[in-house]
C-alpha positions in Angstrom: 100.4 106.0 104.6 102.4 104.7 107.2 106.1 105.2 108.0 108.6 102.6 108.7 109.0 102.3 112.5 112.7 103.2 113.7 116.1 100.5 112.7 115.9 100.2 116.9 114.9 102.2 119.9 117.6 104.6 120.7 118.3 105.5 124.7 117.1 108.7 125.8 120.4 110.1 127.4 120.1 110.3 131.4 118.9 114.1 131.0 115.4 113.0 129.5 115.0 109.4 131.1 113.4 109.1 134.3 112.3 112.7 134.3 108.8 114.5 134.8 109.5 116.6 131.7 106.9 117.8 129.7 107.6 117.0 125.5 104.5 118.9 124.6 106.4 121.4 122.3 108.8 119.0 120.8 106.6 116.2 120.2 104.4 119.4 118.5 107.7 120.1 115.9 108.0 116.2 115.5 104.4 116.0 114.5 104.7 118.5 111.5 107.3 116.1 110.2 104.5 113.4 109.7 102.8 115.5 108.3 104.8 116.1 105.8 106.0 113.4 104.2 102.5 112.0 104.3 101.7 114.9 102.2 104.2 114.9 100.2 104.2 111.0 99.4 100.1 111.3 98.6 101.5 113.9 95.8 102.1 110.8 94.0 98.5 110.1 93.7 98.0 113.6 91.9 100.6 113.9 89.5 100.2 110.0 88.1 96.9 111.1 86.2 99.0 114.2 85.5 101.4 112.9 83.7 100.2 110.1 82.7 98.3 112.8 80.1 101.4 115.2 79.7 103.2 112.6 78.5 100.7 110.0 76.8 101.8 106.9 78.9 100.5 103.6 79.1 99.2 102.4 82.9 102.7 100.5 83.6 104.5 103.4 82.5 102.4 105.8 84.4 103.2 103.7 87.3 106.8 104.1 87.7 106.4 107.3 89.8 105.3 105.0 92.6 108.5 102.8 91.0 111.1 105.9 91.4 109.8 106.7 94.7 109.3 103.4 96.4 112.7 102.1 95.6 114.0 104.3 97.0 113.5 103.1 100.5 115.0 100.0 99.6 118.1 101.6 98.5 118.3 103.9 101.3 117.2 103.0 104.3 120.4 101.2 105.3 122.2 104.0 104.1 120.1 106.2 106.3 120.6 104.5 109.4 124.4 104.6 109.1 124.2 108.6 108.4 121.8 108.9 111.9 123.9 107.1 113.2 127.9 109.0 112.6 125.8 112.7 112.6 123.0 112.1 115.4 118.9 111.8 115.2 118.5 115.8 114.7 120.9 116.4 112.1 119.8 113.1 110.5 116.5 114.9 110.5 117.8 118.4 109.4 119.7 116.0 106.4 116.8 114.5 105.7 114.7 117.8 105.0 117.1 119.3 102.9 117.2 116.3 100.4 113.7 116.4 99.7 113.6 120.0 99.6 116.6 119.4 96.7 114.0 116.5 95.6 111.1 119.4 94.8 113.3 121.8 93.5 114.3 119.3 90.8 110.8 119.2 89.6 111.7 122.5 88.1 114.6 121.7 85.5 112.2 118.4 85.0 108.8 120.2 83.5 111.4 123.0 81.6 113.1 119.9 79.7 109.5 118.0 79.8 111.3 115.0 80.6 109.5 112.0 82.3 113.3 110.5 83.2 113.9 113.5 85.0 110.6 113.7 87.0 111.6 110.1 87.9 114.6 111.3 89.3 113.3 114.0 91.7 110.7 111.8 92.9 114.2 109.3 94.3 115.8 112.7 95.4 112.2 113.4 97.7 112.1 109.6 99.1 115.1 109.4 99.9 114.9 112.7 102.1 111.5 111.5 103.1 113.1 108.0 104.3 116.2 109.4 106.3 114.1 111.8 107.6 111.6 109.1 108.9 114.8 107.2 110.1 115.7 109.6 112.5 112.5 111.0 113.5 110.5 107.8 114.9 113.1 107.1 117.5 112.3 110.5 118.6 108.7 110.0 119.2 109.6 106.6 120.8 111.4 108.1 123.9 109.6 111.6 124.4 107.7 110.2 127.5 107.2 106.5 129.3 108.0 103.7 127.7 105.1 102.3 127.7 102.9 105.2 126.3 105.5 104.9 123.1 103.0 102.6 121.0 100.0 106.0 121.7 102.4 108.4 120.7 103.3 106.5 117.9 99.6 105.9 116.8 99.1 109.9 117.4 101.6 111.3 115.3 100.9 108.7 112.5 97.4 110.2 112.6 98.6 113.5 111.5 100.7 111.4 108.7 97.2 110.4 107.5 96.2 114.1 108.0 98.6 114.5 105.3 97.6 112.4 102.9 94.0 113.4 103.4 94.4 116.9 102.3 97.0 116.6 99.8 94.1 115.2 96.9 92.7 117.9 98.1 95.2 121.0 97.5 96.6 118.9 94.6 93.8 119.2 92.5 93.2 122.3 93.0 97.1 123.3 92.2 98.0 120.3 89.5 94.9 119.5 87.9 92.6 122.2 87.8 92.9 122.5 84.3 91.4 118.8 82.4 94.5 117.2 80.6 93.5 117.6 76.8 92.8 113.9 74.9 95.1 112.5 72.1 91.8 113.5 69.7 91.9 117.2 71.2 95.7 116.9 70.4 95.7 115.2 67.2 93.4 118.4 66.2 96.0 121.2 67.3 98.6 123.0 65.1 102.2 121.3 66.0 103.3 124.4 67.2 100.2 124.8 69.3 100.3 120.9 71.0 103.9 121.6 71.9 103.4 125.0 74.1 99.9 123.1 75.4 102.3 120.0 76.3 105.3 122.3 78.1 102.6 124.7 79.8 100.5 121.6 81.3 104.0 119.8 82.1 105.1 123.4 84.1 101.9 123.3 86.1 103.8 121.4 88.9 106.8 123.6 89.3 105.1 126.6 91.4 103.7 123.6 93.7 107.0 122.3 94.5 108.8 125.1 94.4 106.7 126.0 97.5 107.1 122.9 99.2 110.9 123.0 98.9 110.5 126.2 100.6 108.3 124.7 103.3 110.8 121.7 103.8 114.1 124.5 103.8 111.8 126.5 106.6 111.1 123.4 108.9 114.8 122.4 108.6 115.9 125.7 109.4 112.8 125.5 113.3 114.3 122.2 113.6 118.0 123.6 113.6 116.8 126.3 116.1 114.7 124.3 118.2 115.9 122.5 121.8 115.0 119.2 120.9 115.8 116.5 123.8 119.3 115.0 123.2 119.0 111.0 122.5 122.5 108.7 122.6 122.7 107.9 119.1 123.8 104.2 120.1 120.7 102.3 119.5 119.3 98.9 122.2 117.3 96.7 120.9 113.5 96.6 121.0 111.6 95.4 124.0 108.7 93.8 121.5 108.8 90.1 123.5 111.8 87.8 124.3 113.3 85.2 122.0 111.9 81.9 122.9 115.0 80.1 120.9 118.8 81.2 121.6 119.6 79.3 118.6 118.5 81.7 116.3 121.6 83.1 114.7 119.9 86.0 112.7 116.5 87.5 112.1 116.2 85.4 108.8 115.6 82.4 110.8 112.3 83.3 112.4 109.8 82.1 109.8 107.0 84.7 111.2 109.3 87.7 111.0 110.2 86.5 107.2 106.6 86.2 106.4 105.7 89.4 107.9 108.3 90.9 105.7 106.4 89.5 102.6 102.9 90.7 104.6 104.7 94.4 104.7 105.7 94.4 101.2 102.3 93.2 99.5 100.5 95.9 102.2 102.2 98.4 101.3 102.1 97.9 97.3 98.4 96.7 97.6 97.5 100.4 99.1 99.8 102.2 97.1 98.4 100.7 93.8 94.8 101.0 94.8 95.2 105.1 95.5 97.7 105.4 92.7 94.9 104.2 90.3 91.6 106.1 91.7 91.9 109.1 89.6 92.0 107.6 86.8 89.8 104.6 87.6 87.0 107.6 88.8 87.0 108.9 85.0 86.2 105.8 83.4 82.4 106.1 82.5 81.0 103.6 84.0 82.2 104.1 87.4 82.2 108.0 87.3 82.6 110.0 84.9 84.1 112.6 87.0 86.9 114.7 85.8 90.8 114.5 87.0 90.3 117.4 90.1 86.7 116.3 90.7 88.1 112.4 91.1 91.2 113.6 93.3 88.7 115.3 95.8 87.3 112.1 96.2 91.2 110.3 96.8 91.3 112.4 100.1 88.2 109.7 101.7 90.8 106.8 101.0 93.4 108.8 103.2 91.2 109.9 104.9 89.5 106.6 106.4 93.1 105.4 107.0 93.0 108.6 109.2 89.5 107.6 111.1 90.8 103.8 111.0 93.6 104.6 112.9 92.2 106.2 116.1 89.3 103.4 116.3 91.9 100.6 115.9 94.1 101.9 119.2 90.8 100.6 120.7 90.1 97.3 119.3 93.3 96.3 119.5 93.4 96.2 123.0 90.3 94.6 123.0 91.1 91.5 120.4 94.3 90.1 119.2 95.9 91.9 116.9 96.2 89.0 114.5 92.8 88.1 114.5 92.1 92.1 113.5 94.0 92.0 110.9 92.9 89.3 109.3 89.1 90.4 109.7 90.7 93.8 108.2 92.1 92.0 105.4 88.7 90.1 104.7 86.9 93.3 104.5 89.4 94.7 101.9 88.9 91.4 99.8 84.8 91.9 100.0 85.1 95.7 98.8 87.9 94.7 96.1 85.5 92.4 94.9 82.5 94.5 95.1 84.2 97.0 92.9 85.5 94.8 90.1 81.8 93.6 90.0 79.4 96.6 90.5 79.6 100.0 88.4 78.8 103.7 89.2 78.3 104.9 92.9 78.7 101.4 94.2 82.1 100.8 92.7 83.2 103.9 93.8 82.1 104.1 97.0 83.1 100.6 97.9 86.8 101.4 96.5 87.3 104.2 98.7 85.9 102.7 102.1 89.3 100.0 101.4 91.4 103.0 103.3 89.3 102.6 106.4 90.2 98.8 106.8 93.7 99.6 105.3 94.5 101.7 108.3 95.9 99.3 111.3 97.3 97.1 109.2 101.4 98.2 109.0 101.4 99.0 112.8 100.0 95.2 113.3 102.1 93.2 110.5 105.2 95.3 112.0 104.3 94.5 115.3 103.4 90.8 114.7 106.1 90.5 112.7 109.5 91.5 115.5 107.2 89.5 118.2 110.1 87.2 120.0 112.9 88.5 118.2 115.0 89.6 121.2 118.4 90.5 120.1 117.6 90.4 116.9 114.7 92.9 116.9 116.6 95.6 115.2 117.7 93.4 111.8 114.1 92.6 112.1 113.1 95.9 111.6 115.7 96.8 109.0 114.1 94.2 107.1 110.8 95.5 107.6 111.8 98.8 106.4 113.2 97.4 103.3 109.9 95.2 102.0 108.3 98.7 101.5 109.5 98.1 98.4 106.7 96.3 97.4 105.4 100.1 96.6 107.5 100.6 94.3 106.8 97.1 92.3 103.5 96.1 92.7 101.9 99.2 91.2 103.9 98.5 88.0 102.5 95.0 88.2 98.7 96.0 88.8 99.3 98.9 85.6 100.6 96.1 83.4 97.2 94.1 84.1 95.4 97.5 83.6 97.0 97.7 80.0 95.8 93.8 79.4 92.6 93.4 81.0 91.3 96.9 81.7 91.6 99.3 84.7 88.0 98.2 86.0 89.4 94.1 86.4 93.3 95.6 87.3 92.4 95.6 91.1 92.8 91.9 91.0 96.3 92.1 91.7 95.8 94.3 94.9 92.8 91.6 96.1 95.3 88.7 95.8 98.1 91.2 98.2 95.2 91.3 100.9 94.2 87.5 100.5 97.9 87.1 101.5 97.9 89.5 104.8 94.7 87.7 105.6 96.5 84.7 106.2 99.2 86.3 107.6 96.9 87.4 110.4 95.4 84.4 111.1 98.0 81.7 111.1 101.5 83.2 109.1 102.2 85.6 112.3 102.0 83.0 114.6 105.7 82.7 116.0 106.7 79.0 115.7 107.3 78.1 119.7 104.0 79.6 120.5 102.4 76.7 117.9 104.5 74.0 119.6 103.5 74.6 122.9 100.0 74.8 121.7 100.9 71.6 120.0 
């Protein structure tokens, strides 16, 4: 899953602008960060099925982890950009580790007290380190070389985000959900005594996990700390992403593409979330798989891992067509296999399901994109605004588990279909800045 691009572009102090140097090693240590949180944030997809069993919850309820962990961009991102701002981009970074490390560590307490509440909690501890951290990280990957290589560098080091969330499925299964979460018939048929020490056992399974992530995270903060990263001014400039064709504008808010493109950000971004956040458990269902929980999150690393494949094939064809025009063949071909699934059973609604990640892949980078186009001076609210619709991870999830309680987890992905109907005509004709369709007028 994509990041938020940075508030603004910061200046690279007059000791890394203009310069030959090479940024090999520290775009290298930059690179792990993406890594990371894409990692850690596809977690999510794992422990939903997880404890969705542990504790016997409903869809909706199951989907406030993506709820707990979404929000918290909303709430902090702001936040965020004021602390990079007072402490500099590599402390903000060093900051931002340490909170999520604090984040995983709270898993512990959480499965000892088997409380859901508290797993809630430590999933808004991890975003909100995740989301400082990618505050103050971006900017760095923006000035490490010639300005206008930024948007490759960019598209690189969100590759290895998708790296991330590729493997994760992968090493979560075999850590979280190797052992099948017991039915309420196989509980029902347990001594009390015996159902309580399954339920805390099965509920502990996650703390050696996280407990070596926070280690992990507490290592890299301690390389980052030690490491001669390139000193950036901490004063940000505005972006360079096209001039403002209308000095009236007295705010971001009053550029009706950048407004819609927030809307296009925060149905994207709960349309994917949703869709991976349900596989697991949608792959269990007879008619589609059958498979159990760690057989079904193997499978959950093809959704990432198209994003991944997506991602290097789109820095190609969006040179070659406009970018809104991809996008909205992108969305189309998310709304075919969306539909194909809801309609089809076994292989075919599996298979159609996971191939949504390859088509998902371009599509933040180009609503982002689309979405500052013109802006001028107020390209940096612009992408505070941005930032914040990633919210829609946190809501629509809730929304698509709610339908899956109603109508059935098969029919549910009707919610996520109606997100990319939306981005479709974002693409087309909702991105188009309102002085380019008067002169075309």
């Amino acid at each position: 899953m994509a990041g938020p691009a940075p508030l603004a572009a910061p200046a690279a102090t007059s000791s890394t602008a203009g310069t030959n140097t090479s940024y090999l090693a520290p775009l290298s240590v930059l690179t792990t960060l993406f890594f990371m949180w894409g990692f850690l944030t596809c977690l999510n997809d794992i422990i939903i099925p997880h404890l969705k069993g542990v504790f016997e919850l409903n869809y909706a309820q199951a989907m406030m982890i993506q709820f707990a962990f979404f929000t918290a961009y909303f709430v902090v991102s702001l936040p965020s950009g004021a602390i990079v701002k007072k402490v500099g981009y590599k402390t903000g970074i060093i900051v931002g580790l340490l909170i999520a490390a604090c984040g995983c560590l709270l898993f512990y307490p959480a499965a000892g007290a088997r409380s859901y509440a508290m797993f809630l909690g430590a999933l808004f501890v991890l975003a909100s380190g995740i989301t400082l951290l990618q505050v103050a990280a971006n900017p760095f990957v923006a000035v490490l070389g010639k300005p206008e290589t930024a948007s490759s560098r960019l598209t690189l080091t969100q590759a290895f985000n998708s790296l991330g969330t590729t493997i994760a499925p992968a090493i979560g299964s075999f850590l979280i959900l190797s052992t099948a979460v017991k039915s309420k018939l196989e509980l029902a048929a347990m001594s009390p005594a015996a159902a309580d020490a399954y339920r805390l056992a099965e509920a502990s399974s996650v703390q050696k996990p996280y407990l070596g992530l926070a280690g992990a995270l507490v290592l890299l903060a301690v390389a980052i700390a030690a490491f001669r990263l390139p000193k950036i001014e901490g004063g940000a400039v505005e972006g360079t992403v096209g001039v403002s064709d209308d000095t009236a504008h007295k705010s971001a808010w009053s550029y009706r593409h950048l407004v819609l493109g927030a809307v296009a950000i925060f149905v994207y971004v709960g349309g994917e979330v949703a869709i991976g956040s349900f596989l697991v458990n949608y792959f269990k269902e007879p008619a589609i798989g059958g498979l159990t929980e760690a057989a079904g999150a193997n499978l959950v690393s093809f959704y990432w891992g198209g994003a991944m494949v997506g991602r290097f094939i789109g820095t190609f064809t969006l040179r070659m067509f406009k970018p809104g025009k991809v996008l909205a063949l992108h969305a189309v071909g998310v709304c075919v296999l969306i539909a194909l699934t809801m309609a089809t059973s076994g292989p075919v609604a599996m298979y159609s399901v996971l191939a949504v990640g390859l088509f998902n892949s371009i599509m933040f980078p180009t609503i982002f994109t689309l979405a500052i186009d013109r802006l001028g001076k107020h390209t940096g609210q612009g992408s505070g605004i941005l930032c914040m619709a990633i919210v829609g991870g946190a809501l629509i999830p809730v929304l698509q588990g709610a339908v899956a309680d109603a109508i059935g987890i098969h029919h549910c992905f009707i919610v996520a279909l109606l997100c990319y109907v939306y981005i479709g005509w974002y693409g087309a004709k909702g991105s188009v800045p309102r002085a380019v369709v008067a002169r075309a007028a």
